[in-house]
N, C-alpha and C positions, 0 to 999 in steps of 0.2 A: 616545739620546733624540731623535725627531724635533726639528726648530727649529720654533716657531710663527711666524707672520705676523705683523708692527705692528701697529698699528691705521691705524697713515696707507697701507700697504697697503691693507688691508681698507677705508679711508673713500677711494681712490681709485678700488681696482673699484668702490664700489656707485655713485661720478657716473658712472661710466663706462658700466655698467650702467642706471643710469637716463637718460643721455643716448641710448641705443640705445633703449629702450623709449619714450622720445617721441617718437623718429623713427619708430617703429615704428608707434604710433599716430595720426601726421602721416598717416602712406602709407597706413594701412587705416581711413579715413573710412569710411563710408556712401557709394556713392557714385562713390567716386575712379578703380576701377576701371570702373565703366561709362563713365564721364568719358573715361576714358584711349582707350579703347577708339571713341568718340564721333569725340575728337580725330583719332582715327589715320586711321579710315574715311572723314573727310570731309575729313580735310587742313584742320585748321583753325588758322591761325593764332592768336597772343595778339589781336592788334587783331581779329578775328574776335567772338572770345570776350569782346572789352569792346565790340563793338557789339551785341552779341547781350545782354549784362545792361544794357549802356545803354538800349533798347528797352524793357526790362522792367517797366517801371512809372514813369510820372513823377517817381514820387516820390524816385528816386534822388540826383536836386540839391537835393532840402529844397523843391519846388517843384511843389502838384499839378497834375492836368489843367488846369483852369480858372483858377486864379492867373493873373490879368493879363489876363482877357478879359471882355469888357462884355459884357452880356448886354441882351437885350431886355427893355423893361418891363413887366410881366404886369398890375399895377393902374395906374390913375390918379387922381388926387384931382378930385373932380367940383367944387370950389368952387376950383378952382388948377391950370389943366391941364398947367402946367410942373413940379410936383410928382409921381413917379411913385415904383415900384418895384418890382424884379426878382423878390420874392418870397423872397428869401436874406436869411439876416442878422436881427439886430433890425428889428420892425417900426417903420415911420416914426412920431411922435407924428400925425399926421394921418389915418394909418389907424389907431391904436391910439381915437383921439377917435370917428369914424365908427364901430367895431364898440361902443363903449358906449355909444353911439347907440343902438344897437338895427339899426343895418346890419349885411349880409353881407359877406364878403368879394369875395362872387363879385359884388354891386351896383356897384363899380367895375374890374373884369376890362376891360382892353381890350382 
């Protein structure tokens, strides 16, 4: 009569088994291959390849284009001419007053 396997056999191949098959799935991304093959032709290093996704969009630090940069002021309040604004953002109480006026917006464009 043949010997059967444990079970603790049998419940080791299948990690074992499944640790191969997520490696397997690691390597064959979408993808990975052209990557590889990218890598190889241009000789690119790792610090290559983090300046090249660093470039990629601002927004990689948590931090967009224009975060941190002042902008020129589009209106100004014609009864306060230190009063202005960029046109971003909630509108000031002083332009929201003037357009229930019955003003435009574009009547204080500077």
């Amino acid at each position: 009569m043949p010997r059967k396997t444990s079970l603790k056999a049998i419940e080791a191949k299948i990690k074992e088994l499944e640790a191969i098959a997520e490696e397997l799935k690691r390597v064959e991304k979408p993808g990975i291959k052209e990557l590889t093959a990218v890598v190889a032709k241009f000789r690119l290093t790792p610090a290559d390849i983090k300046l090249a996704l660093k470039g990629r969009g601002a927004r990689l630090n948590g931090k967009g284009p224009a975060k941190g940069t002042k902008l020129k002021p589009k209106y100004r309040n014609p009864a306060k001419k230190s009063e202005t604004w960029a046109g971003r953002g909630l509108k000031p109480k002083w332009v929201v007053a003037l357009v229930k006026q019955g003003k435009k917006l574009e009547d204080f464009a500077v």
